[in-house]
MIFIVEX-715986 format. One record per residue (C-alpha): residue in three letters; z, x negated, y. Coordinates in steps of 0.5 Angstrom, whole numbers, plus 500, padded with zeros to 3 digits. Each point is the difference from the previous one (the first is absolute). Layout:
code / Z / X / Y
Ala / Z / X / Y
...
This chain:
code / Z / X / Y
Unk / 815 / 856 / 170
Unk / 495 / 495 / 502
Unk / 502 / 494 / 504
Unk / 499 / 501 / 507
Unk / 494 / 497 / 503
Unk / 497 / 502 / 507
Unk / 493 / 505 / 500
Unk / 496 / 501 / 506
Unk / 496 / 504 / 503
Unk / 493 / 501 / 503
Unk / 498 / 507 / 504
Unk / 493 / 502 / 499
Unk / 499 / 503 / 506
Unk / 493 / 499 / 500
Unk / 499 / 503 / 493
Unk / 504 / 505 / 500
Unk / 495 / 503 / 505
Unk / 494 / 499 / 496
Unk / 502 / 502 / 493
Unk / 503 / 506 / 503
Unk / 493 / 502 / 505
Unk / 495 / 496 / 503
Unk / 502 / 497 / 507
Unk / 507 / 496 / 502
Unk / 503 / 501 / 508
Unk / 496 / 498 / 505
Unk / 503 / 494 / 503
Unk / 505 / 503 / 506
Unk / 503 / 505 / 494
Unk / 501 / 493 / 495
Unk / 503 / 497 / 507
Unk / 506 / 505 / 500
Unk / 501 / 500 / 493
Unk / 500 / 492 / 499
Unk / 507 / 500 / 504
Unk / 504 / 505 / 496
Unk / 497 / 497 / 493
Unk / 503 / 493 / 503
Unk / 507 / 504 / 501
Unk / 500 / 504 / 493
Unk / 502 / 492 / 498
Unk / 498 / 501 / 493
Unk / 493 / 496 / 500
Unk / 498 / 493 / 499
Unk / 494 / 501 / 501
Unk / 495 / 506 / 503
Unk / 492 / 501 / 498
Unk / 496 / 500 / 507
Unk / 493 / 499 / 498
Unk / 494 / 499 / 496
Unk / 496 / 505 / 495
Unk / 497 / 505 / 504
Unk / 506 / 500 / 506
Unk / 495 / 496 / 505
Unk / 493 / 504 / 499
Unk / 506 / 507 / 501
Unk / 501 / 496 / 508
Unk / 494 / 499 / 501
Unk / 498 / 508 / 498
Unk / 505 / 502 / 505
Unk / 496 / 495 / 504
Unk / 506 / 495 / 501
Unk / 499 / 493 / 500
Unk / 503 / 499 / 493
Unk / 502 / 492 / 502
Unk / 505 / 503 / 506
Unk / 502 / 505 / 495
Unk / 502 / 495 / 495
Unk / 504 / 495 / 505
Unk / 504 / 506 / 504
Unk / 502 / 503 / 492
Unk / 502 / 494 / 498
Unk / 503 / 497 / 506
Unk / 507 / 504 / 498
Unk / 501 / 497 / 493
Unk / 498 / 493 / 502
Unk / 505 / 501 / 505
Unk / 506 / 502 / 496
Unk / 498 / 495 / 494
Unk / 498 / 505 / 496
Unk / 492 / 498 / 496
Unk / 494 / 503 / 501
Unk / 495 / 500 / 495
Unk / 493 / 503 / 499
Unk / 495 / 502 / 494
Unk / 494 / 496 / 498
Unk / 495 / 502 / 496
Unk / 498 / 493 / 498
Unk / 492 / 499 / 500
Unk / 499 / 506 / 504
Unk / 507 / 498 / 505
Unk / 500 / 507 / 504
Unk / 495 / 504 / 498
Unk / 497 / 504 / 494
Unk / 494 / 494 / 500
Unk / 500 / 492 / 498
Unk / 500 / 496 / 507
Unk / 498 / 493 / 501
Unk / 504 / 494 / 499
Unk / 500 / 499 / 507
Unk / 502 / 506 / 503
Unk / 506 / 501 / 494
Unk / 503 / 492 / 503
Unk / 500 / 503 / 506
Unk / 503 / 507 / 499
Unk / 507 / 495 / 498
Unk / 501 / 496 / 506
Unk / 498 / 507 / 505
Unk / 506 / 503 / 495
Unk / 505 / 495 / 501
Unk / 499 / 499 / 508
Unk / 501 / 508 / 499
Unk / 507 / 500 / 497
Unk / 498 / 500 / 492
Unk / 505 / 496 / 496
Unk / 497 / 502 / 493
Unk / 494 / 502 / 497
Unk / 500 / 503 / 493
Unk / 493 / 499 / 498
Unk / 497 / 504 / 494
Unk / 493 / 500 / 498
Unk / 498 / 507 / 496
Unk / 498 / 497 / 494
Unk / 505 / 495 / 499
Unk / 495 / 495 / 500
Unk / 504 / 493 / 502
Unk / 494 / 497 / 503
Unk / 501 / 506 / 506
Unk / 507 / 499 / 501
Unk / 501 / 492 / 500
Unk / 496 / 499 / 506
Unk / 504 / 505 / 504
Unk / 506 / 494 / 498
Unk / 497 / 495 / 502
Unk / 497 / 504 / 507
Unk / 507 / 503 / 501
Unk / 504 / 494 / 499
Unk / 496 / 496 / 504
Unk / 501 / 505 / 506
Unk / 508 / 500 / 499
Unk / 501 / 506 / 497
Unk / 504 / 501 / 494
Unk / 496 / 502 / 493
Unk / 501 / 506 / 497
Unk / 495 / 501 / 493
Unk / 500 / 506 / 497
Unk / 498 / 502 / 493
Unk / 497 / 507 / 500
Unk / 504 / 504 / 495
Unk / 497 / 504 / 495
Unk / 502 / 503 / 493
Unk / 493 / 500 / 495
Unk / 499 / 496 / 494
Unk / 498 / 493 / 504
Unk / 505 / 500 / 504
Unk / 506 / 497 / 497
Unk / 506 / 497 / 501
Unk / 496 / 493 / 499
Unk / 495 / 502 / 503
Unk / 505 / 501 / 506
Unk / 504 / 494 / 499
Unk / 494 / 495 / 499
Unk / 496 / 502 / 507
Unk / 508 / 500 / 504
Unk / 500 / 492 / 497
Unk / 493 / 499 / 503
Unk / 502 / 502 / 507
Unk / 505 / 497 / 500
Unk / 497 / 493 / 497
Unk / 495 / 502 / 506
Unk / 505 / 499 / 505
Unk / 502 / 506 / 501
Unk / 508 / 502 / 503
Unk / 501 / 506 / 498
Unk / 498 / 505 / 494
Unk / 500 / 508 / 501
Unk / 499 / 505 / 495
Unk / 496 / 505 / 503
Unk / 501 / 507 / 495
Unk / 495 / 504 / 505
Unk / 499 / 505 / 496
Unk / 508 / 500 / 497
Unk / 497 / 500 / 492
Unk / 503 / 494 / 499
Unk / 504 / 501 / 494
Unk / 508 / 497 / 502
Unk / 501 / 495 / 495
Unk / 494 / 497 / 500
Unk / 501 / 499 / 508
Unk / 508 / 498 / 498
Unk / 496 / 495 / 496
Unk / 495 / 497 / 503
Unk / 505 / 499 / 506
Unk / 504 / 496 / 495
Unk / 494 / 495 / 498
Unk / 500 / 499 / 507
Unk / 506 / 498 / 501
Unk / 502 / 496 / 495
Unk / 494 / 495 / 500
Unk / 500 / 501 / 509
Unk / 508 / 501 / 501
Unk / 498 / 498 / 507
Unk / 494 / 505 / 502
Unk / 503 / 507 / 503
Unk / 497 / 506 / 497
Unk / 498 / 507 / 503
Unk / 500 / 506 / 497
Unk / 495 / 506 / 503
Unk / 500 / 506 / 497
Unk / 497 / 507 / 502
Unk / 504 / 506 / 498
Unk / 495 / 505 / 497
Unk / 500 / 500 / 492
Unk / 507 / 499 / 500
Unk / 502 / 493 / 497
Unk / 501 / 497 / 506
Unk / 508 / 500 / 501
Unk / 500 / 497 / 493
Unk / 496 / 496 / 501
Unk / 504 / 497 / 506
Unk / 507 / 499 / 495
Unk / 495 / 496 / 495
Unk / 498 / 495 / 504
Unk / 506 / 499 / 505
Unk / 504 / 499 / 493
Unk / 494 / 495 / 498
Unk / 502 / 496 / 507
Unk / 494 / 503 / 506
Unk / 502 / 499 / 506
Unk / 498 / 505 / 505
Unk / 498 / 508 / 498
Unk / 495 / 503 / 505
Unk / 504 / 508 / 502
Unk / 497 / 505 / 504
Unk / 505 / 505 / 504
Unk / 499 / 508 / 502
Unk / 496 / 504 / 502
Unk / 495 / 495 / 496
Unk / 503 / 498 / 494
Unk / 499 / 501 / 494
Unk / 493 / 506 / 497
Unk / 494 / 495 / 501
Unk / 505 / 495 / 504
Unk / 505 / 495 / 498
Unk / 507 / 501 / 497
Unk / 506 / 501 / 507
Unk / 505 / 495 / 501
Unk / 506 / 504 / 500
Unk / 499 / 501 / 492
Unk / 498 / 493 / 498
Unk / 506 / 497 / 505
Unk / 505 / 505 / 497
Unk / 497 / 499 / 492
Unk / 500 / 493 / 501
Unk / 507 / 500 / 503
Unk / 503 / 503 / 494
Unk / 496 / 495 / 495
Unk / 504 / 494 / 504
Unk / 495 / 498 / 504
Unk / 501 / 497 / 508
Unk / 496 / 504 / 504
Unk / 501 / 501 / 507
Unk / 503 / 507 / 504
Unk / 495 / 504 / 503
Unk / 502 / 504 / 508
Unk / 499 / 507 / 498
Unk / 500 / 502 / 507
Unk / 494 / 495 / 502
Unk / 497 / 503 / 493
Unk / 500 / 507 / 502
Unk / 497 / 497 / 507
Unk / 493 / 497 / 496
Unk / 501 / 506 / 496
Unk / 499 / 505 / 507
Unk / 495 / 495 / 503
Unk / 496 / 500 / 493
Unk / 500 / 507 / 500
Unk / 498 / 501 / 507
Unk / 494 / 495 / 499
Unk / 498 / 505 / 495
Unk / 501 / 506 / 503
Unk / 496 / 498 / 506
Unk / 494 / 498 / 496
Unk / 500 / 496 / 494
Unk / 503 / 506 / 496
Unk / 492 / 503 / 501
Unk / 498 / 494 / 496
Unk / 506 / 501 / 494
Unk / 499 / 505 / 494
Unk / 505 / 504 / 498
Unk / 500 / 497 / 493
Unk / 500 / 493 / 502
Unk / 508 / 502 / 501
Unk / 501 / 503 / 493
Unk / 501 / 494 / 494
Unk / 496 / 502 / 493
Unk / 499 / 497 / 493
Unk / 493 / 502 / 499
Unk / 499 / 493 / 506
Unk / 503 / 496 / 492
Unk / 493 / 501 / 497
Unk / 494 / 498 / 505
Unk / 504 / 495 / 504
Unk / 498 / 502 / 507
Unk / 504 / 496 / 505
Unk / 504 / 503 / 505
Unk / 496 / 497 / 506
Unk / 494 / 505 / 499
Unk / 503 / 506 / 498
Unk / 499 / 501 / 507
Unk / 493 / 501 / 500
Unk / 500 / 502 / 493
Unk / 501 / 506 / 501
Unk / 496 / 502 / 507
Unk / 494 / 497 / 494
Unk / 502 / 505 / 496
Unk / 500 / 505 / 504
Unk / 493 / 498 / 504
Unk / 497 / 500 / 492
Unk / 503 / 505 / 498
Unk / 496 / 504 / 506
Unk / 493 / 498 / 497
Unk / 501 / 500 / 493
Unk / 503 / 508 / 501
Unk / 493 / 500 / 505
Unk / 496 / 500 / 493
Unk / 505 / 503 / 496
Unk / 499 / 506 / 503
Unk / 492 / 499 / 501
Unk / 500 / 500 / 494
Unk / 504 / 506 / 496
Unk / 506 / 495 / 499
Unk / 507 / 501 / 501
Unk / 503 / 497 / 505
Unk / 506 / 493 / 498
Unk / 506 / 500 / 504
Unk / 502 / 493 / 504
Unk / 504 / 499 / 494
Unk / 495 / 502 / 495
Unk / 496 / 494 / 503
Unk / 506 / 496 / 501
Unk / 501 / 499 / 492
Unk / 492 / 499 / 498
Unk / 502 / 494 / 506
Unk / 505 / 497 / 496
Unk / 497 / 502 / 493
Unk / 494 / 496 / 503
Unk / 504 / 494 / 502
Unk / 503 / 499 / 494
Unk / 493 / 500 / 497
Unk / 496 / 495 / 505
Unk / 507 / 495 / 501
Unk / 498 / 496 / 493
Unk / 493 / 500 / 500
Unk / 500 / 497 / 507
Unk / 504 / 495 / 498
Unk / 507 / 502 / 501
Unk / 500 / 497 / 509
Unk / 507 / 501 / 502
Unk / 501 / 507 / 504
Unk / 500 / 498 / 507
Unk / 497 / 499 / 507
Unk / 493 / 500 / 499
Unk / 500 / 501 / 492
Unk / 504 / 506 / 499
Unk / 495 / 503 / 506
Unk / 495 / 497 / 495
Unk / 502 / 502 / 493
Unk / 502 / 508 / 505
Unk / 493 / 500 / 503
Unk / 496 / 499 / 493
Unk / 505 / 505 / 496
Unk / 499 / 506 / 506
Unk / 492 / 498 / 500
Unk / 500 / 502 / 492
Unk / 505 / 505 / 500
Unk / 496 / 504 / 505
Unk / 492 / 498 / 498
Unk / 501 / 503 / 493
Unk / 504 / 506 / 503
Unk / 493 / 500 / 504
Unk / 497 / 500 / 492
Unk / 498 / 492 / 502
Unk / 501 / 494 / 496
Unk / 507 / 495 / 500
Unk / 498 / 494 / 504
Unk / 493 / 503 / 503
Unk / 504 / 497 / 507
Unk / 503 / 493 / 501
Unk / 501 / 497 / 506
Unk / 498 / 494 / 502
Unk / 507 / 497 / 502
Unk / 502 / 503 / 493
Unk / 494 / 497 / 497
Unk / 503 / 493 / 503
Unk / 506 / 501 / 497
Unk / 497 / 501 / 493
Unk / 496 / 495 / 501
Unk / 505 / 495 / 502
Unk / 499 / 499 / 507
Unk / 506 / 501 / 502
Unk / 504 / 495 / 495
Unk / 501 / 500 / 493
Unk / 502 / 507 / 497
Unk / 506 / 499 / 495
Unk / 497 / 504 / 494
Unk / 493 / 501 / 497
Unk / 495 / 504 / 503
Unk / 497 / 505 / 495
Unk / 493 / 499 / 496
Unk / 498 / 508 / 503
Unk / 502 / 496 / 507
Unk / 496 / 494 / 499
Unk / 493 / 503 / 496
Unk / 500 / 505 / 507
Unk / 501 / 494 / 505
Unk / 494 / 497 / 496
Unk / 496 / 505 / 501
Unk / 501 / 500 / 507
Unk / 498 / 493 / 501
Unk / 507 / 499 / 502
Unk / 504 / 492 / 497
Unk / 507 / 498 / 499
Unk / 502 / 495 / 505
Unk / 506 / 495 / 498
Unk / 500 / 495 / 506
Unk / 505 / 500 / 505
Unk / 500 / 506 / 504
Unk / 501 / 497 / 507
Unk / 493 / 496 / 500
Unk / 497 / 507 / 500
Unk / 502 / 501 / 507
Unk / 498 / 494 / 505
Unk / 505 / 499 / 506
Unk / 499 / 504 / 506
Unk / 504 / 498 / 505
Unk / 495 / 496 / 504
Unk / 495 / 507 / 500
Unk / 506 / 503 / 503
Unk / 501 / 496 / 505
Unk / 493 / 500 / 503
Unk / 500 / 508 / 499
Unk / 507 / 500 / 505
Unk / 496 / 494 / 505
Unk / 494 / 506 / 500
Unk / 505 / 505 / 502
Unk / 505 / 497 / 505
Unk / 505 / 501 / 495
Unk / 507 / 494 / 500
Unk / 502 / 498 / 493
Unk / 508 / 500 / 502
Unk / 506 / 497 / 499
Unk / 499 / 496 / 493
Unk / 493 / 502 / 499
Unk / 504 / 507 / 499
Unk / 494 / 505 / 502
Unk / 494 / 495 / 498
Unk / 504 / 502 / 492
Unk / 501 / 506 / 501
Unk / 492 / 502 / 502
Unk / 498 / 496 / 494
Unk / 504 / 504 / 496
Unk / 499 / 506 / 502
Unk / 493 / 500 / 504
Unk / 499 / 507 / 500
Unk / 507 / 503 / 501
Unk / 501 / 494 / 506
Unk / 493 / 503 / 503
Unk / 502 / 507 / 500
Unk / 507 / 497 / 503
Unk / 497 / 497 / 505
Unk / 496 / 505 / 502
Unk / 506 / 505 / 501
Unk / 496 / 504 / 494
Unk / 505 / 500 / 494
Unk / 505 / 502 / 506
Unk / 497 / 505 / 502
Unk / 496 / 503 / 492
Unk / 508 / 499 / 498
Unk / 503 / 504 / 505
Unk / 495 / 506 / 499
Unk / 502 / 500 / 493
Unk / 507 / 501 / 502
Unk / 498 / 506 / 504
Unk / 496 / 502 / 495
Unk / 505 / 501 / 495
Unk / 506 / 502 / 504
Unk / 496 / 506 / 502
Unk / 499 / 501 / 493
Unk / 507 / 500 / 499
Unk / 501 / 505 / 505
Unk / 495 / 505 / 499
Unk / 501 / 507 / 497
Unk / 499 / 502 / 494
Unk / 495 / 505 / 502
Unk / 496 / 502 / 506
Unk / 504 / 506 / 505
Unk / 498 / 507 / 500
Unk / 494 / 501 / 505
Unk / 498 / 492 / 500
Unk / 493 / 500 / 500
Unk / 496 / 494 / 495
Unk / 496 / 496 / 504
Unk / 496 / 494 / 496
Unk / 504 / 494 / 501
Unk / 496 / 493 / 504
Unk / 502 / 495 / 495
Unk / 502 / 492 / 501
Unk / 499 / 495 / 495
Unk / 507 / 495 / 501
Unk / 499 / 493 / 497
Unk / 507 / 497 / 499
Unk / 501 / 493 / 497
Unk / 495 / 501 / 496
Unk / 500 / 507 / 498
Unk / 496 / 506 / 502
Unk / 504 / 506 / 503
Unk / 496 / 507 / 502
Unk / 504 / 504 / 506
Unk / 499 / 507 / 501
Unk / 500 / 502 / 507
Unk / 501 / 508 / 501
Unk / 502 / 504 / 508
Unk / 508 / 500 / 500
Unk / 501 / 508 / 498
Unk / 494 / 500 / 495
Unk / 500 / 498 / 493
Unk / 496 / 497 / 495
Unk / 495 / 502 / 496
Unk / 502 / 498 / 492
Unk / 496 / 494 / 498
Unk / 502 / 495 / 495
Unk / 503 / 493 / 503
Unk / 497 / 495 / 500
Unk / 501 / 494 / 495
Unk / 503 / 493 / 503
Unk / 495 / 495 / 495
Unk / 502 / 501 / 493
Unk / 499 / 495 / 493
Unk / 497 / 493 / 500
Unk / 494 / 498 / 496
Unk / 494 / 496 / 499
Unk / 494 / 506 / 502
Unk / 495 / 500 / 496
Unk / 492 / 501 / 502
Unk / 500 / 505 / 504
Unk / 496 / 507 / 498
Unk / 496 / 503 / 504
Unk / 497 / 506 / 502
Unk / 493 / 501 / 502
Unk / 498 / 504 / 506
Unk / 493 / 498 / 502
Unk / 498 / 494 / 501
Unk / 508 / 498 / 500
Unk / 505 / 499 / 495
Unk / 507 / 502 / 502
Unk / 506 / 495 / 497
Unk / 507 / 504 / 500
Unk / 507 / 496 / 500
Unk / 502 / 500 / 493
Unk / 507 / 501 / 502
Unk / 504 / 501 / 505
Unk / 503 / 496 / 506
Unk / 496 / 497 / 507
Unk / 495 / 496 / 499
Unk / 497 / 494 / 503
Unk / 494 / 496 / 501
Unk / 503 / 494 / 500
Unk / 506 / 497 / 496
Unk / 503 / 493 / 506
Unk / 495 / 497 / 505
Unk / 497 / 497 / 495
Unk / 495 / 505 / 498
Unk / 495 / 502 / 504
Unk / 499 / 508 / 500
Unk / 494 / 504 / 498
Unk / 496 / 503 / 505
Unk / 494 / 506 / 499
Unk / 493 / 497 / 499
Unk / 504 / 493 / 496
Unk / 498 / 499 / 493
Unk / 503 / 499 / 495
Unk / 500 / 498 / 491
Unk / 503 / 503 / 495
Unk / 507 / 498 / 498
Unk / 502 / 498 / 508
Unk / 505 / 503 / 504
Unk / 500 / 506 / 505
Unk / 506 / 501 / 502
Unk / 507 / 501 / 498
Unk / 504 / 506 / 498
Unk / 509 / 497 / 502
Unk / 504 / 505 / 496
Unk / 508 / 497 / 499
Unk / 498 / 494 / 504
Unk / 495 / 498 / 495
Unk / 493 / 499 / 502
Unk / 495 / 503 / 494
Unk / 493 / 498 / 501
Unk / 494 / 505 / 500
Unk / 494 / 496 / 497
Unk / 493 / 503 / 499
Unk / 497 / 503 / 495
Unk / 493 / 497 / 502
Unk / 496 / 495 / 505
Unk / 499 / 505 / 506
Unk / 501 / 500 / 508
Unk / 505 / 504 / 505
Unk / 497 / 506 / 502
Unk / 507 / 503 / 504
Unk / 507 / 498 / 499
Unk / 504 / 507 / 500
Unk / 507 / 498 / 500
Unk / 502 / 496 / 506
Unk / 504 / 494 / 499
Unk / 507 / 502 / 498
Unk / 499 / 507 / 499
Unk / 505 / 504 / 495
Unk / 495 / 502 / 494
Unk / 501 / 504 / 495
Unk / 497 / 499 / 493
Unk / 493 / 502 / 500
Unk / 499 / 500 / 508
Unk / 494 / 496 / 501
Unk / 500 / 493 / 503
Unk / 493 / 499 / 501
Unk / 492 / 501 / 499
Unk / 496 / 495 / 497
Unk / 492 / 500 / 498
C-alpha cells in the first residue's frame, strides 16, 4: 500500500467536447452546466477556455469575451481554478501571432477569470513557450508549461526531462505532461514524473491523457506513484474513445492504491452527465462521429491525438467520396471508409520520420494527417507521393514554425531544393511583426469599441476574420443554417413516398466556419433526384502548375483538387481580376481544403481571360477555375 498522499483533479470540460467532435456548448448551455460541475465537489480545477473554444463562440455568433467571463463566473466563485490551453507561438489559433497580440492575450484572459494557462508549443520548441511564461506571469496567471508527449525514437525520457528543467529554469510555475495522443508509454511517463520531482520537489505536475489507444489509466497509476499532483479526467456521456479517461474509474483505482483523492457527488454527476447529454441531443451530437465513442489500439501506431479525431473522420469521408469518384471513372473497385482509414495510418507511419518526427498535436498532427491523406489519395489517383505540399507544411518543414526534434530526410531536402525553397533556423516569432496598431486603426474606421481590458481589440487581431463574420451576424446566421441542414438530414426518409414527383433541387452553397456546405432544396411532398453529395474540402497541399486546357484562343486552368477555392489568402494579397497579367510561377488563386490553403501556380506568363469558379466555391478536382490567354 502507498503511503496516502492527496491527488486532485481537473475536468477538461472543454477538451471533452473537441476531442469527441468539433463544437463545445454555446455559453447559456456552459452557464447551466457550470453550477452542477461546481457541486460534483470532486474538481480543483476546471478547463474553461483556449484552443479553438473562442473561434467556436464566435461561429455560434457569441461574443466569445462575454462567454469566457459568464462560464468562468462559478468556478472562480466557488474557488475552484480555471485554466486555458495556449498554443504558445500560435496562442489560440492554428497560425503564429505577433508578440503583441500574444502579451495582451494573458492580461484580456486574466480579467476574464483564467487562473492558469497550460501553454504547449507543437514542436517542443522551448523558444515557443518560454515567452509565453514570461508574458503569462507578467499578466498574473499561473504558468502551466506543457511537454508534448510523443513515443518515437527522438522522444526520450531524457529527452523529456531535459525540456521539463528548461522551463522551469524559464520561470515556469507548473509543468504538465500533455499525452494527446495517449501513447505515452506508462513507465516512461512514471519516470519522467519522478525526474521532475526529484530535482523540483516543489513544482507541481499535471498529467493529461486521452483515452483512445488504451494506456491512459496506466499511465495515470505511474505517475501518481512518481508523485504528479493533478490528473486531468473527463466524465459521461464523453469520456473515454478519442476523449479522456472518467473521473469515477480513476478516483476509485487511485482509492484502492492509497492515495487521497476527494468524494464525488453522484447526484450532482448524473445532472452534468444529463446536461451534457442533452447538449448533444440538442445539437452537437450532429457534429460527433459515432466512432470517436469507441477506444482502438490500431490509434498506438500512427499517434493521431484524440483532439482531431473529430474532423478526421468527416476528411475521411469527403476524401474518400473523390478518390471512389475516380475509382469508378476508371474501371477501379471501390475502397470502403476503413480501406482508406489504414492507407491513412500506414502513410502516417511512413511520412512521420522523414519530416522530422513534430510532436502530434495542434497544428502538427494536422500537418503530418494532411500531407499522408494528400499521398495516399494522389498515388491512388496513380500520381507521385509529395507532388502536393502545402505551404504551411512547407514552413513547418522548413523550420518557420520552430525547430523540428528530428532530421528532415535528403528525399525532403533535395525536393525543397528544387523548389527554390530554404531552411530557416532564426526565432520563429520575428517573422510576424506586431499587429495591434493596425487593428485598432482598423476598428477606429469601423466605429468598433476595443472593450473592457482591450478584450475585443484582442480578439479581432486574433481572429480577423471569423470576428468580421461575428460581427456582421454572417457566422450566426451560415451556422444556423447548417444546423438546419443537418437535421433535416437526420430526419429524412430513406426513400422517397410512392407517387412523389422527382423535380430538380435549387441548390445553395453555405459557408460555415470556413468550410463550404451545398444544400439541396426540393417542394415538401417531392423527392430528390440521385446525385452524388457534394464534397466538404478535401486533402491539404502544395498545387503545383496548373495544367490546362486549351479552347480556342483560351486555356482552361482546373482545381487539382477538391475543396473551395479562393483568389486571396488574407487581406494582404490583392485578388486577380480579368484582363490582369501575370508571369510564370505567380500565384492565381488558392484551392483551401482542411483548412490549409494550396497555391495554384502558373504554368506560363499569361493574362485573365475569365475567372469561372466565384471566390469561395466548392470545386471538385478537374473544375475550371479560369481562362487565360
Amino acid at each position: 500500500m502507498i503511503m496516502s498522499r492527496e491527488i486532485k483533479f481537473s475536468l477538461v470540460y472543454r477538451d471533452m467536447w473537441q476531442s469527441a467532435g468539433k463544437y463545445v456548448p454555446r455559453v447559456d448551455q456552459l452557464e447551466r452546466v457550470a453550477p452542477e460541475i461546481v457541486k460534483m465537489g470532486c474538481f480543483a480545477r476546471v478547463e474553461t477556455n483556449g484552443g479553438g473554444f473562442e473561434q467556436v463562440n464566435l461561429l455560434f455568433g457569441e461574443n466569445p469575451n462575454a462567454a469566457v467571463r459568464k462560464w468562468t463566473k462559478p468556478f472562480n466563485d466557488a474557488g475552484i481554478q480555471t485554466h486555458m490551453l495556449d498554443r504558445g507561438l500560435n496562442a489560440l489559433r492554428m497560425s503564429p501571432v505577433p508578440a503583441d497580440v500574444r502579451k495582451l492575450m494573458y492580461k484580456v484572459k486574466k480579467a476574464q477569470g483564467t487562473d492558469i494557462v497550460r501553454t504547449f508549443d507543437g514542436l517542443n520548441d522551448t523558444r515557443n513557450i518560454i515567452p509565453s511564461i514570461r508574458y503569462a506571469k507578467d499578466a498574473g496567471m499561473i504558468s502551466q508549461a506543457a511537454l508534448s508527449i510523443t513515443f518515437s525514437p527522438i522522444h526520450t525520457v531524457d529527452y523529456y526531462t531535459r525540456m521539463a528543467y528548461e522551463l522551469i529554469e524559464a520561470g515556469a510555475d507548473e509543468i504538465c505532461l500533455k499525452d494527446m495522443a495517449g501513447i505515452g508509454r506508462p513507465t516512461d511517463l512514471g519516470t519522467i514524473t519522478a525526474n521532475i520531482k526529484e530535482k523540483y520537489p516543489d513544482i507541481p505536475v499535471t498529467y493529461h491523457s486521452h483515452a483512445g489507444p488504451g494506456f491512459s489509466v496506466a499511465s495515470v497509476l505511474e505517475v501518481c506513484k512518481a508523485g504528479c499532483d493533478y490528473i486531468d479526467v473527463g466524465m459521461e456521456p464523453l469520456s473515454w474513445g478519442t476523449g479522456h479517461h472518467d473521473v469515477i474509474t480513476i478516483q476509485s483505482m487511485l482509492r484502492q492504491a492509497g492515495f487521497t483523492v476527494p468524494e464525488i457527488n453522484m447526484d450532482a454527476y448524473m445532472k452534468v452527465r444529463a446536461l451534457t447529454q442533452e447538449f448533444m441531443d440538442d445539437f452537437l451530437g450532429l457534429y460527433i462521429s459515432p466512432k470517436n465513442r469507441l477506444m482502438s489500439s490500431l490509434l498506438i501506431g500512427p499517434g493521431l491525438p484524440g483532439g482531431m479525431m473529430g474532423s478526421l473522420m468527416a476528411d475521411l469521408e469527403t476524401n474518400l467520396e473523390g478518390v471512389n469518384r475516380y475509382m469508378e471513372k476508371n474501371g477501379k473497385p471501390k475502397l470502403t471508409q476503413d480501406d482508406l482509414l489504414i492507407k491513412l495510418f500506414d502513410e502516417v507511419a511512413y511520412v512521420w520520420p522523414k519530416v522530422g518526427y513534430p510532436p502530434l498535436v495542434t497544428p502538427f498532427s494536422q500537418y503530418v494527417k494532411n500531407l499522408a491523406l494528400m499521398n495516399v489519395t494522389q498515388m491512388l489517383k496513380g500520381k507521385e507521393r509529395w507532388s502536393m505540399i502545402a505551404d504551411d507544411i512547407w514552413d513547418m518543414i522548413l523550420g518557420k514554425s520552430g525547430r523540428l526534434p528530428g532530421e528532415v530526410d535528403d528525399e525532403i531536402k533535395a525536393l525543397a531544393k528544387e523548389q527554390g525553397r530554404e531552411f530557416y533556423t532564426g526565432d520563429p516569432q520575428e517573422g510576424f511583426p506586431d499587429a495591434l496598431d493596425k487593428y485598432r486603426g482598423l476598428m477606429k474606421e469601423k466605429g468598433w469599441e476595443h472593450g473592457p481590458d482591450d478584450e475585443e481589440l484582442f480578439e479581432y487581431a486574433m481572429h480577423p476574420a471569423q470576428y468580421e463574420a461575428y460581427k456582421s451576424g454572417k457566422a450566426k446566421a451560415d451556422f444556423e443554417e447548417d444546423i438546419a441542414r443537418r437535421k433535416a438530414k437526420e430526419t429524412a426518409p430513406a426513400a422517397a413516398p410512392a407517387g412523389a414527383v422527382a423535380v430538380t433541387p435549387q441548390t445553395l452553397t453555405v459557408d460555415v466556419n470556413g468550410e463550404q456546405f451545398r444544400v439541396s432544396i426540393v417542394p415538401e411532398g417531392s423527392s430528390l433526384p440521385a446525385v452524388a453529395p457534394a464534397a466538404v474540402p478535401a486533402a491539404t497541399a502544395q498545387a503545383a502548375p496548373a495544367a490546362p486546357t486549351a479552347t480556342g484562343d483560351t486555356e482552361e486552368l482546373p482545381s487539382p483538387l477538391e475543396g473551395k477555392f479562393f483568389l486571396t489568402k488574407d487581406s494582404s494579397e490583392s485578388p486577380l481580376k480579368p484582363g490582369d497579367s501575370f508571369k510564370k510561377g505567380d500565384r492565381l488563386g488558392y484551392v483551401e481544403a482542411m483548412k490549409t490553403y494550396n497555391a495554384i501556380l502558373a504554368h506560363r506568363d499569361g493574362v485573365v481571360a475569365e475567372i469561372v469558379a466565384a471566390n469561395g466555391d466548392t470545386v471538385f478536382e478537374d473544375d475550371v477555375l479560369m481562362k487565360i490567354r
